[in-house]
Structures are given as C-alpha cells and as structure tokens.
C-alpha positions as CSV (number, residue, x, y, z in Angstrom):
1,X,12.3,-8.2,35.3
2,X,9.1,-9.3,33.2
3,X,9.4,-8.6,29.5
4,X,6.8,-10.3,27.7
5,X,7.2,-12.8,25.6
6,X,10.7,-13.5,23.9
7,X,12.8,-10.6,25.0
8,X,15.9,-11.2,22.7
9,X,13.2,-10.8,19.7
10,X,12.6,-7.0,19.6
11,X,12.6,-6.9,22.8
12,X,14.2,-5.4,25.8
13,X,16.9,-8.5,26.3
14,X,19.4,-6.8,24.2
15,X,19.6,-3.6,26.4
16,X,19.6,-5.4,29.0
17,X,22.7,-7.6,28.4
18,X,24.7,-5.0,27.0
19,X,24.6,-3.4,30.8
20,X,25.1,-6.6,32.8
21,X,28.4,-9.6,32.7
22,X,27.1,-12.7,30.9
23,X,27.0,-14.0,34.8
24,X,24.8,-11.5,36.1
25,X,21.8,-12.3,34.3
26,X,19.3,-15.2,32.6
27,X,16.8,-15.1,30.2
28,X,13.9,-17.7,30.7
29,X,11.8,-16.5,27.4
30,X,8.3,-17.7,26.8
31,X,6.6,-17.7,23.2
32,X,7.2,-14.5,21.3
33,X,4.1,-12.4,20.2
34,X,5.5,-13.6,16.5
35,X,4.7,-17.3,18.0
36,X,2.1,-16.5,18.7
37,X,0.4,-14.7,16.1
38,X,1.6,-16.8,13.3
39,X,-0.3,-19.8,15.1
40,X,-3.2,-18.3,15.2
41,X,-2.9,-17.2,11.5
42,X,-1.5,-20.7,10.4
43,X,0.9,-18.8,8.7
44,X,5.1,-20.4,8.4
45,X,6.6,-18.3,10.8
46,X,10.0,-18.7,8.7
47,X,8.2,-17.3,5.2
48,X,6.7,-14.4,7.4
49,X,8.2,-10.7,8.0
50,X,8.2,-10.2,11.7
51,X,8.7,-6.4,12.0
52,X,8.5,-4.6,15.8
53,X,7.1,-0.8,15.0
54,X,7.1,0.2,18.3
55,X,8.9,3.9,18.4
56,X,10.0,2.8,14.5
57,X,8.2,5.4,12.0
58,X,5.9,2.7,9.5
59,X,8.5,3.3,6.7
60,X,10.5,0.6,7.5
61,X,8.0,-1.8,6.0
62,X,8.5,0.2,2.9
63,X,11.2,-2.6,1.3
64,X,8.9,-5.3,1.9
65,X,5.3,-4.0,0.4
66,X,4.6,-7.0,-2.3
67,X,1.5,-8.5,-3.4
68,X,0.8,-11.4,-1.4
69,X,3.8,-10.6,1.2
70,X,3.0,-11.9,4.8
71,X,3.7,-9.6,7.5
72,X,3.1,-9.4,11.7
73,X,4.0,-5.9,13.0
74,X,4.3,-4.9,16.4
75,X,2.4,-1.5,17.3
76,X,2.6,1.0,19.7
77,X,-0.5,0.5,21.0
78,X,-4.7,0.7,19.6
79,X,-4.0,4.0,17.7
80,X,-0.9,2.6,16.0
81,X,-3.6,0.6,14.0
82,X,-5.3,3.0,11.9
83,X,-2.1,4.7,11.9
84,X,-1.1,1.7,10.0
85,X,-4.0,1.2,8.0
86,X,-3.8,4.8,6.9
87,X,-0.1,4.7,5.9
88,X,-0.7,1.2,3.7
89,X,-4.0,2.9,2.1
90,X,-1.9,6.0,1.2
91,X,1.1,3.8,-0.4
92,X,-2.0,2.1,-2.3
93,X,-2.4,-0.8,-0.7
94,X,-5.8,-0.2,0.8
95,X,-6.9,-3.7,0.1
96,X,-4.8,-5.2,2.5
97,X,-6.4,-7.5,4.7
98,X,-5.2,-6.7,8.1
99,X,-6.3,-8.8,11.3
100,X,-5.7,-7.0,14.5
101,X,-4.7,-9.8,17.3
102,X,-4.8,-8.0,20.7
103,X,-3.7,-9.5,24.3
104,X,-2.4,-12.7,22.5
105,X,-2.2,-15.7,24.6
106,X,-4.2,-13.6,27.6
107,X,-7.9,-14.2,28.4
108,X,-8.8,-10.9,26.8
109,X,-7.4,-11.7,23.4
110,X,-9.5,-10.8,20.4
111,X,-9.4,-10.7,16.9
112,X,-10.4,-8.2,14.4
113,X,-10.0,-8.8,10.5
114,X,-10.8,-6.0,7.6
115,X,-9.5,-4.4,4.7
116,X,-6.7,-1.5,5.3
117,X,-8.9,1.2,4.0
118,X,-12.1,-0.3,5.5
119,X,-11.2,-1.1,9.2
120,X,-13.0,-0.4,11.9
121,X,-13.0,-1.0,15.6
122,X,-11.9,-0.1,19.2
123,X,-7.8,-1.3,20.1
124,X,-6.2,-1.7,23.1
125,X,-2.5,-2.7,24.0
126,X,-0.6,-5.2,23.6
127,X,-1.6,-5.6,19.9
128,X,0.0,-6.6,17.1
129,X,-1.1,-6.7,13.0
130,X,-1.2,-9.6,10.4
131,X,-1.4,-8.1,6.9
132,X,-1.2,-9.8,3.6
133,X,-0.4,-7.1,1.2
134,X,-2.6,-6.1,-1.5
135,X,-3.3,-3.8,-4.1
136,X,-1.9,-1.6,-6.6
137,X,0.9,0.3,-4.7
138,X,4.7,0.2,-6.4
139,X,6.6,-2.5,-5.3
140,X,10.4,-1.5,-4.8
141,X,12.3,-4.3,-7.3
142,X,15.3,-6.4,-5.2
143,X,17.8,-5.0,-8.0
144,X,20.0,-2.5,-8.0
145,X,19.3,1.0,-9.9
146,X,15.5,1.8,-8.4
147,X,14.2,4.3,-11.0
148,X,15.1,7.7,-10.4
149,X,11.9,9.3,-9.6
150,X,11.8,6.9,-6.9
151,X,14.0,9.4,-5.2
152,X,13.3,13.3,-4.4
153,X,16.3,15.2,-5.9
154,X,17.5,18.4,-7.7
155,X,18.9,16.6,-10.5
156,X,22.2,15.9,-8.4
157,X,21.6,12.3,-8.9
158,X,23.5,9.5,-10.1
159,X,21.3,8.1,-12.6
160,X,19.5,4.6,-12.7
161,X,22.4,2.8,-14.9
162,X,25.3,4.2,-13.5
163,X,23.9,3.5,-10.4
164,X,23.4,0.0,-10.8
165,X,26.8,-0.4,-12.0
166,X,28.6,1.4,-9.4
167,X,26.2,-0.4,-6.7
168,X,27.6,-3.9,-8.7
169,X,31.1,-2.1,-7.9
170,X,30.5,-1.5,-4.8
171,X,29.8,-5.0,-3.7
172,X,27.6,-4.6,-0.4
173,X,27.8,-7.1,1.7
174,X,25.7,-7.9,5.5
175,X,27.6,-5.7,8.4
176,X,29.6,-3.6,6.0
177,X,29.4,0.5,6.2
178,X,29.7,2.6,3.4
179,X,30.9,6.2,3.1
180,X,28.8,8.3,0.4
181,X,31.0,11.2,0.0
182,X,29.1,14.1,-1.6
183,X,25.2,12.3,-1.3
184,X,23.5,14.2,-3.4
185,X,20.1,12.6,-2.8
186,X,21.5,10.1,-1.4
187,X,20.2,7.4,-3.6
188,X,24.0,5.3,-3.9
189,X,23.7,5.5,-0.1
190,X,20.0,4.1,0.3
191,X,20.2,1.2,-2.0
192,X,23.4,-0.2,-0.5
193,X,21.1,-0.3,2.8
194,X,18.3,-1.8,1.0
195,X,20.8,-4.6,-0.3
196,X,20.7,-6.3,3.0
197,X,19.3,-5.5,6.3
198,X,22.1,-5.5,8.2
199,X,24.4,-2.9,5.9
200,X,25.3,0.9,7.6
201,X,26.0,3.3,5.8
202,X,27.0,7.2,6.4
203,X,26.3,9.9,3.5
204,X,28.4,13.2,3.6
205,X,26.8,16.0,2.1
206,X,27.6,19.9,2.1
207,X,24.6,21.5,1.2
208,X,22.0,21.3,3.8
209,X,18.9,21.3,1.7
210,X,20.7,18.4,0.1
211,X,21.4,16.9,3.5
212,X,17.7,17.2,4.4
213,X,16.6,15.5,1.5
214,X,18.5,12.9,2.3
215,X,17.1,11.6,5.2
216,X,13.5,12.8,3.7
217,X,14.4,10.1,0.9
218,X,16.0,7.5,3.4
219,X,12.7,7.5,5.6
220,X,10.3,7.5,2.6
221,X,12.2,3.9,1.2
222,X,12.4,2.7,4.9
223,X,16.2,2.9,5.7
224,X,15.6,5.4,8.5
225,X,19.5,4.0,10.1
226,X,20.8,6.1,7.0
227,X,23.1,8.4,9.1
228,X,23.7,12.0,7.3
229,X,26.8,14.3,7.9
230,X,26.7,17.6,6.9
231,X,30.3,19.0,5.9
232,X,32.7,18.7,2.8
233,X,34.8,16.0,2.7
234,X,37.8,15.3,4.1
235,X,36.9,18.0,6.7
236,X,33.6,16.3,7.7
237,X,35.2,13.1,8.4
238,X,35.7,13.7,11.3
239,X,35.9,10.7,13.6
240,X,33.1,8.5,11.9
241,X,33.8,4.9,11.8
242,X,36.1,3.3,9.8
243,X,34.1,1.7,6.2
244,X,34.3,-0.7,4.4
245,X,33.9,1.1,1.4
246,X,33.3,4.4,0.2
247,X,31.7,5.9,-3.1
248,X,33.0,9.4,-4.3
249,X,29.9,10.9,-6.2
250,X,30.6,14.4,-5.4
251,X,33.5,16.3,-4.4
252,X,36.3,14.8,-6.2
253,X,40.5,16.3,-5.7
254,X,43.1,14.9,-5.2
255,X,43.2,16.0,-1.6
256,X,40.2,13.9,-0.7
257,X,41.8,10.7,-2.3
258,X,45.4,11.4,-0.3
259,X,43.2,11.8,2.8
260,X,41.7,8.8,2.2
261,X,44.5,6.6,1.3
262,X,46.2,7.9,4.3
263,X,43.4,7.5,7.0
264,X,41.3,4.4,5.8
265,X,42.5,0.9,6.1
266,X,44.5,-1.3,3.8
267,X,41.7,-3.6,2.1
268,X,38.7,-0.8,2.4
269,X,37.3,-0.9,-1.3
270,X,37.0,2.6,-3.0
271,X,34.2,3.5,-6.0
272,X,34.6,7.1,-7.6
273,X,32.4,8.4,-10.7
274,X,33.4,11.4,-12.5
275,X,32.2,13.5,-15.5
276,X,34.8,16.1,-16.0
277,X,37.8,16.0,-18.1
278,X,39.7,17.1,-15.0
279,X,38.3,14.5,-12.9
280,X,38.5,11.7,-15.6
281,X,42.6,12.8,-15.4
282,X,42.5,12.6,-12.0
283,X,41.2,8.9,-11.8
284,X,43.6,8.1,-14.3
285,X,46.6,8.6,-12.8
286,X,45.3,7.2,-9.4
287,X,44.4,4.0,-11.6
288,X,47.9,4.3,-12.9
289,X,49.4,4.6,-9.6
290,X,47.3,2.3,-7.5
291,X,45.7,-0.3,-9.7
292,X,42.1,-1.6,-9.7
293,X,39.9,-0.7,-12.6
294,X,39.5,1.9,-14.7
295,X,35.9,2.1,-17.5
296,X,34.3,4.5,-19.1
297,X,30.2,4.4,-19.2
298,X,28.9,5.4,-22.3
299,X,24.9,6.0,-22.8
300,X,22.3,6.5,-25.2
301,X,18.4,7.1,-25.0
302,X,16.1,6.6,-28.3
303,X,14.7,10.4,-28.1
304,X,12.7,12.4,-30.9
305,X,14.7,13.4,-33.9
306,X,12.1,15.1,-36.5
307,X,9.4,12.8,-37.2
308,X,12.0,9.9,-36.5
309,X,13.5,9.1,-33.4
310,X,17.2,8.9,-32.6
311,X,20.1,7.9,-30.7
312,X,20.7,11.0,-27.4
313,X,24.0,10.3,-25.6
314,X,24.5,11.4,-22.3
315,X,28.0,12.7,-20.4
316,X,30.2,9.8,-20.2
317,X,31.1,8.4,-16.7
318,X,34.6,7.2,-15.6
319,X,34.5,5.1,-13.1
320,X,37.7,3.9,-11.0
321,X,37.2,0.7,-8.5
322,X,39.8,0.1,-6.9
323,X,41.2,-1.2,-3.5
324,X,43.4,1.0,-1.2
C-alpha cells in the first residue's frame, strides 16, 4: 500500500495496524508533508503546530489562534484553502499570512503566499497551508475559567470563578475522561478538553436544546471529540466508559451519588457544586461519611449602589471533592 509520506503522522498507518498482527505488516515512511513544509518555510518543526484538517471541521485550530503562532495544516484539497482563509478572516485574523505549498517534494510543487483575507489563486491537491497568525481575533487564554460569554448558554452556566476552581479540583490530566453530569452548556466539560490534547470527556445532559448547545459550543472552541449523552443521570449512564473523574453540575440526589459510589471505581475522583440548602446538606453528610473536602465559595461584584458603587454577592457554592 502507498500512503504518502509518513503514514503514522495523520496518516493512514494507524488504521492500518489496528487491523493487521504486528508481524503482518512494515512501515517504510518517507518525509512527512510537515517535513517537508517546515523546510521550505525554515521554520523549527518542534515550535510549529502540525494540524491534519482533512474530514476535521477548521475549529480545531480554534485553541491555538495566537499572534505570531506558527502553524502547517493539512487540507482537503484546493477549495479547503479559501475555506480556510475565510474561516481565519471571520475569527478576525484576516491578516494572516498564509503560503499555500502544493505537490510538496513532486515536480509540480508550487508556492503561493498572501494575506488570509487577500488570497488569491487556483489550488490543486495534495496541498497543505503555512500560516503565521495575525490580527485582532480573541485569543482563548491557557488558564482555566474562559469568560463566560465565551460560551452560548441560557444562563445554566457555571460561572467563570467557580469554574476555575472546580476545573483546579478537578485536576485534568493527559488520557483521563471526565463525566459532566448535568452539562448545562457544557463549558466544565470543554475546558477540561482544552487542558490537554489528549483528555476525553463525556457530558450528560437532559434537555435537548441544552444537549445541542453543547456540541454547538464544543465545535466553536475546537474540542469537536466532546461526546454528548442525552438522558438524566444515573439512567443515561448507561454503559459509557469508566472515568476518571466526574463533575456533578446539575442533577444532584442522593441517588446519583449511591449510583456512583456503587458503579465507578475505587480511586475515580468526584467534584460536585451545589447552590441549594438541600444540596449543600446533601454534600455534607457525604463529606461526613466519605471524606475529601468540603468549601464554601463566596462572591462579590463591585456593582452600582446610588451614585456610589457597592459590594453584589452572588449565591454561595458548596463544593465537595472528594475521592470514592
């Protein structure tokens, strides 16, 4: 079989492999189109995103839009490039200077360089995109607790602060999967995957115009893997995989903790927010019974007050983390 290039690089090796006995096939790979491209742009290879956008929708380089960020994209094929051009111009990043390499290391290669929102030309497959990012788009910060209007929502939202603290509670780390039980808009969800490339995560949601925002929200901030379940938990459990940890944002009894506890392995890491004076109770006693930690999140805005401005609390949180 001919795949070009290096096929263990997104490529077709790993399909491959996964069908065949380690002694029924051998990979002789040649220079990857990433190779290739970042010698003709003299660019470190190691310093560079390498990104294959093939059948992946142009999202995914959402997390990685920063001014002066190098970046080599695989495309589909000619069209993909003003597909791309138009998607960075629209995120405001239409001075991006974008060089289209085609037919790399073949004797019809060619190079084409422009601005995002000024490119023109005529592209043929195999091609592939150098960018360096430019202009005046929002860059997405590497902390935790994105500001909320980052996210679509319908106010079922756990907000920027609590979020960053429960995310710091949560402790994401590469390979794990999180459970988001009651997703809201699935922000807790989405910035665990942004932590690292290589987290999962599943968010469980009952209300299907929740459930669609969602994955509306997951594809906009380019953590398309963002599975959704629709169902109330435990019901909508189901049979998903085993996590690592799980956040309870919505939802809360005591028959979804017993649930839990019963099915979910002994080490899994559990985060649960609540509001209520019936929830805080029940997090109480679970703390009381179980362990981990138990704190209360109290918060204040400076707002208007007259002519003067004062001090508007919000609802207090009580969060339990603990481990089951």
């Amino acid at each position: 079989m001919l795949a070009s290039g290096d096929p263990f690089w997104f490529g077709v090796g790993r399909v491959i492999a996964a069908r065949l006995t380690p002694g029924e096939w051998r990979a002789l790979p040649g220079p990857s189109t990433f190779s290739l491209a970042a010698a003709r742009m003299g660019w470190a290879l190691e310093t560079t995103v390498c990104i294959g956008l093939h059948a992946a929708p142009l999202s995914r380089l959402r997390p990685h839009l920063a001014k002066g960020r190098r970046i080599v994209v695989l495309l589909r094929d000619g069209e993909a490039v003003f597909d791309l051009c138009g998607w960075l111009t629209a995120s405001g990043f239409a001075e991006t200077r974008v060089t289209v390499l085609e037919a790399l290391g073949g004797p019809r290669e060619r190079r084409t360089e422009g601005a995002a929102g000024k490119l023109c030309g005529d592209f043929a497959h195999p091609v592939c995109a150098a960018l360096e990012i430019a202009g005046t788009g929002s860059v997405l910060p590497s902390s935790s607790g994105l500001n909320d209007d980052v996210f679509d929502h319908d106010g079922q939202i756990t907000k920027r602060p609590v979020r960053a603290l429960t995310l710091s509670a949560l402790a994401p780390r590469a390979g794990e999967l999180l459970w988001d039980i009651g997703g809201g808009s699935g922000s807790v969800g989405i910035e665990w995957l942004l932590s690292h490339p290589l987290t999962e995560a599943i968010s469980i949601e009952a209300q299907p115009e929740r459930a669609a925002r969602i994955r509306d929200n997951a594809m906009q901030l380019g953590v398309d893997r963002l599975r959704v379940v629709e169902g109330r938990a435990p019901e909508a459990l189901g049979v998903l995989p085993a996590p690592d940890a799980v956040f309870v944002g919505g939802g809360l009894s005591e028959a979804l903790l017993t649930a839990l506890a019963e099915r979910l392995a002994p080490g899994t890491r559990l985060v649960a927010n609540a509001v209520t004076l019936e929830s805080e109770a029940l997090l109480a006693d679970w703390h009381a019974r179980c362990g981990g930690d138990l704190m209360r999140i109290e918060l204040a805005q400076a707002a208007p007050l007259g002519t003067k401005r004062g001090w508007q609390g919000a609802y207090p949180v009580v969060q339990w983390r603990g481990t089951l």
